[in-house]
C-alpha positions in Angstrom: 48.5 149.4 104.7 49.4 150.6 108.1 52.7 149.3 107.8 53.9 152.7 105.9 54.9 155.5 108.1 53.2 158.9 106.6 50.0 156.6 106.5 50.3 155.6 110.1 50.5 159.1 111.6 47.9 160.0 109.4 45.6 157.8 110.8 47.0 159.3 114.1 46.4 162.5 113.5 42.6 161.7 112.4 42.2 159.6 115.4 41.8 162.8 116.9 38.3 163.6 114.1 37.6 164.7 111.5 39.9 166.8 109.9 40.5 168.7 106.4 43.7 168.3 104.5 45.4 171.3 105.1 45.0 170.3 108.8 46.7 166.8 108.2 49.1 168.7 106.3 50.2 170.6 109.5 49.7 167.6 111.5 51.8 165.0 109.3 54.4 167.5 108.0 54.6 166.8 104.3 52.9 168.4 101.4 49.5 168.3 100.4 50.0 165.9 97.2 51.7 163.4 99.4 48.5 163.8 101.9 46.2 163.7 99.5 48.1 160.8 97.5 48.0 158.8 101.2 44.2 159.8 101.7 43.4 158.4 98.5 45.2 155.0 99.5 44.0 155.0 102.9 40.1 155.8 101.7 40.4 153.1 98.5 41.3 150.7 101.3 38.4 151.6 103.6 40.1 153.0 106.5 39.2 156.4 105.5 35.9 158.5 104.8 36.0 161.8 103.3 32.7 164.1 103.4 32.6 166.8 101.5 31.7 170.4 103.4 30.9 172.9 100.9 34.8 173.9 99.3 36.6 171.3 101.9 37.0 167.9 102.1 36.3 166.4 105.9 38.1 163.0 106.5 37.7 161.1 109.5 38.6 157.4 110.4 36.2 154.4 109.4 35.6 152.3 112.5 35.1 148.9 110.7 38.6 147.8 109.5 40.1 148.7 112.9 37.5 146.6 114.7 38.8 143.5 112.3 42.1 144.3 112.8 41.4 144.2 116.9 39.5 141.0 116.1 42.8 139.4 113.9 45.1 140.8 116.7 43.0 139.3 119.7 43.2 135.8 118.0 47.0 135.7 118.3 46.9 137.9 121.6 46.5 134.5 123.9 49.0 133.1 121.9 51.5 135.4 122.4 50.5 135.9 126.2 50.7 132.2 126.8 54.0 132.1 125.3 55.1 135.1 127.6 53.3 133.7 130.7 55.7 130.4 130.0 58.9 133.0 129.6 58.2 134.8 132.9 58.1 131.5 134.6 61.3 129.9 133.0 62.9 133.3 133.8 61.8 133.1 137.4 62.6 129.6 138.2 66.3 130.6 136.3 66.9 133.1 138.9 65.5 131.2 142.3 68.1 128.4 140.9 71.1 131.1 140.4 70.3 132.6 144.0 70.6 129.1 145.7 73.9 128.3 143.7 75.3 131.7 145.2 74.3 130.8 148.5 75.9 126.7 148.0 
């Protein structure tokens, strides 16, 4: 969902608030049936809430399927850390052995 580029910096722009189209129009750069069509998406997949206000539409961010995508990300997050923590050290006894070969 995220993956797609004129989503993502949508969702950037209304990580800012809530905002009406024609501001996310501005924001994003492209035209208002390509927001709109992305707002649709975005809101059909939960990420997004529209409230109406009077003539405007207000959309704003939906907390929820960020904090399960934090939650899915923090799962692989000491994984990925532990995996780095080993690089670091293999990269660090690599170059203690190449400084004692230059100084054989």
């Amino acid at each position: 969902m995220l993956a797609d580029p004129t989503r993502f910096r949508i969702v950037e722009a209304l990580a800012e608030g809530e905002r009406a189209v024609g501001d996310i129009v501005r924001a994003v750069d492209i035209d208002q049936s390509g927001v709109s069509r992305h707002l649709r998406i975005l809101g059909e997949a939960g990420f997004v809430a529209m409230r109406p206000d009077g003539a405007r539409r207000l959309y704003s961010l939906r907390p929820e399927p960020f904090r399960e995508l934090d939650a899915w990300v923090r799962t692989y997050r000491t994984l990925w850390e532990g995996r780095l923590d080993r690089f670091d050290a293999a990269l660090a006894r690599r170059r203690s052995q190449r400084k004692q070969e230059g100084k054989s």
